[in-house]
C-alpha positions as CSV (number, residue, x, y, z in Angstrom):
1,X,105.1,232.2,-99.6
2,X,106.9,229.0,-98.1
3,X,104.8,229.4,-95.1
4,X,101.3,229.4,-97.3
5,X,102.5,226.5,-99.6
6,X,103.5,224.1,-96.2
7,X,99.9,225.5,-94.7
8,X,98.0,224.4,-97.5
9,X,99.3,221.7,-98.9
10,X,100.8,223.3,-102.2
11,X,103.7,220.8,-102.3
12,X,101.7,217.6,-101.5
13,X,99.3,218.3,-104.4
14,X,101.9,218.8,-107.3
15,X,103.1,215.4,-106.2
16,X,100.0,214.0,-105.7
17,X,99.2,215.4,-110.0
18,X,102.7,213.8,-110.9
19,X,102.1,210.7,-112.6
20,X,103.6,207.4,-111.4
21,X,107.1,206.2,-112.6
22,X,105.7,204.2,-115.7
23,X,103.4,206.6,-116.7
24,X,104.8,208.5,-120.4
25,X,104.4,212.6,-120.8
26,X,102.3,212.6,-124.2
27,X,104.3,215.6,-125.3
28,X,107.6,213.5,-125.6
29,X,106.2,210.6,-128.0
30,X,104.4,211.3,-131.3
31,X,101.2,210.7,-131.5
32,X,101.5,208.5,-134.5
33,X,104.1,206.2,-132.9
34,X,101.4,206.2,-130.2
35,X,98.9,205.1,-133.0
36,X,101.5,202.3,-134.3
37,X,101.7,200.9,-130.8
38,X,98.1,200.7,-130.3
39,X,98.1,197.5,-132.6
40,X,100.6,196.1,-130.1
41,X,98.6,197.1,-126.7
42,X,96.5,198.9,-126.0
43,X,97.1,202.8,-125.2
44,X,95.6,204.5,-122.2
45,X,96.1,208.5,-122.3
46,X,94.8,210.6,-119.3
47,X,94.3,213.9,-120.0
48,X,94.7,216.4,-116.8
49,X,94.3,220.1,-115.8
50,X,96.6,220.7,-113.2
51,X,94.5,224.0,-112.0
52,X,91.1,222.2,-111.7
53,X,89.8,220.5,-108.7
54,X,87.6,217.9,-110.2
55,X,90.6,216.9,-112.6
56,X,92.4,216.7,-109.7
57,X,89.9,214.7,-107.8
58,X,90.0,212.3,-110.7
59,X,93.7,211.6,-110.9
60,X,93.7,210.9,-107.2
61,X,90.8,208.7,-107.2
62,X,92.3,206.7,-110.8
63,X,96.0,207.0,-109.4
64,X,94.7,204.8,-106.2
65,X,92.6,202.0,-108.2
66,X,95.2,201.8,-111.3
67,X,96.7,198.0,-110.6
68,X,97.4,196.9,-114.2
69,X,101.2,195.6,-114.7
70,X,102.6,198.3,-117.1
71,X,103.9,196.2,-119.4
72,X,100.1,195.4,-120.7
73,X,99.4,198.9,-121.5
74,X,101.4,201.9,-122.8
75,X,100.5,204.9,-120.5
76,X,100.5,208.6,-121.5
77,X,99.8,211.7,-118.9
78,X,99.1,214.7,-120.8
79,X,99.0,217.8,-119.3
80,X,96.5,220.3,-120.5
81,X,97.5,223.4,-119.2
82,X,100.9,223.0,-120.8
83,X,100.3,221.2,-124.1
84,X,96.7,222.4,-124.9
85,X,97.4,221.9,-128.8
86,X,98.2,218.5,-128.6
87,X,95.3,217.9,-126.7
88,X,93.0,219.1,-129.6
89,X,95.0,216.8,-131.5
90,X,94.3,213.9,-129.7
91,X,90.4,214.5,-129.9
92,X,90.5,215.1,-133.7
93,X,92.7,212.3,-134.7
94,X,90.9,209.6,-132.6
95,X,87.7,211.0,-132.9
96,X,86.2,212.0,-129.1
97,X,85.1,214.9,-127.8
98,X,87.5,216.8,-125.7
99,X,87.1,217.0,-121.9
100,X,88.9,217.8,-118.6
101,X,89.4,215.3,-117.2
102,X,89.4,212.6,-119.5
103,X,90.6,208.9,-119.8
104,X,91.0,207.5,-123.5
105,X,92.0,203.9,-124.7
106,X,93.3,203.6,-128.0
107,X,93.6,199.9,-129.7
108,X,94.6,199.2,-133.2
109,X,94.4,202.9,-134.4
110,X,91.2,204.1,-132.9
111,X,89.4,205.4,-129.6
112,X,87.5,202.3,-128.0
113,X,86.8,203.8,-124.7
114,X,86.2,207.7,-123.7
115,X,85.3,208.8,-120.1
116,X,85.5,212.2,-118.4
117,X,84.7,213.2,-114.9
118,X,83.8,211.2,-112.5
119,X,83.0,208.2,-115.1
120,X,86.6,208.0,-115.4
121,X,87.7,204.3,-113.4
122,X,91.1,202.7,-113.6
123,X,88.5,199.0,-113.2
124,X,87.1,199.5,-117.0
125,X,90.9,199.4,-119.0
126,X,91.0,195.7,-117.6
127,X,88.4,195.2,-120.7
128,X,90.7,196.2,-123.5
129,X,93.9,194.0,-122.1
C-alpha cells in the first residue's frame, strides 16, 4: 500500500487538505462563541470534503491566494466528511444553503457572503475587513 500512496501522491494531498497553522477546526469552538466573535471580526468558515476532487481543487486554489494577516479574521476549516452535523448547523443557524465546497463570512451574527465551487476566491474576504 506504501508503494501506491508514494506513486500517487496519497501523502501530498492529505497535506495539501490540511489547513494552514492559523486556520481553527470548527469542531473545537462553539458555534455560538463563533457568532459572539463575529461582532469583533469578521469570521470566515470553509467548509471541505476531503474525498471530493473539486472541493479539493478549491482549497488548493483559496489556500494559494489567502494573504490576509490572521489577526483580521477568525478562520474555521470544517471538515465535512467528519462533522457532517455541524455542518447542517452552520447552514441553518446563518441562513445559507449548504454546499461542498463552500466559503462563508459571518459579521455581527449573520452570513454576509456565501460562495461554493469555483466562485469560492480568497480576493472577496478583503471586503468584509
Amino acid at each position: 500500500m506504501g508503494f501506491f500512496t508514494t506513486l500517487f501522491g496519497e501523502n501530498n494531498r492529505n497535506k495539501e487538505e490540511q489547513p494552514k497553522s492559523f486556520w481553527m477546526y470548527l469542531e473545537e469552538t462553539p458555534l455560538d462563541e463563533i457568532e459572539k466573535i463575529s461582532f469583533e471580526k469578521p469570521v470566515a468558515i470553509f467548509k471541505h470534503s476531503t474525498r471530493c476532487s473539486v472541493s479539493r481543487m478549491a482549497w488548493n486554489q483559496f489556500a494559494k491566494q489567502f494573504d490576509i494577516e490572521f489577526e483580521k479574521m477568525e478562520l474555521y476549516f470544517l471538515d465535512l466528511l467528519a462533522y457532517r452535523s455541524l455542518s447542517n448547523e452552520v447552514a441553518e443557524r446563518f441562513g445559507v444553503v449548504h454546499q461542498s465546497p463552500q466559503l462563508i463570512v459571518i459579521k455581527n451574527g449573520k452570513a454576509v457572503y456565501d460562495a461554493s465551487h469555483s466562485a469560492i476566491d480568497a480576493e472577496d474576504l478583503k471586503n468584509y475587513l
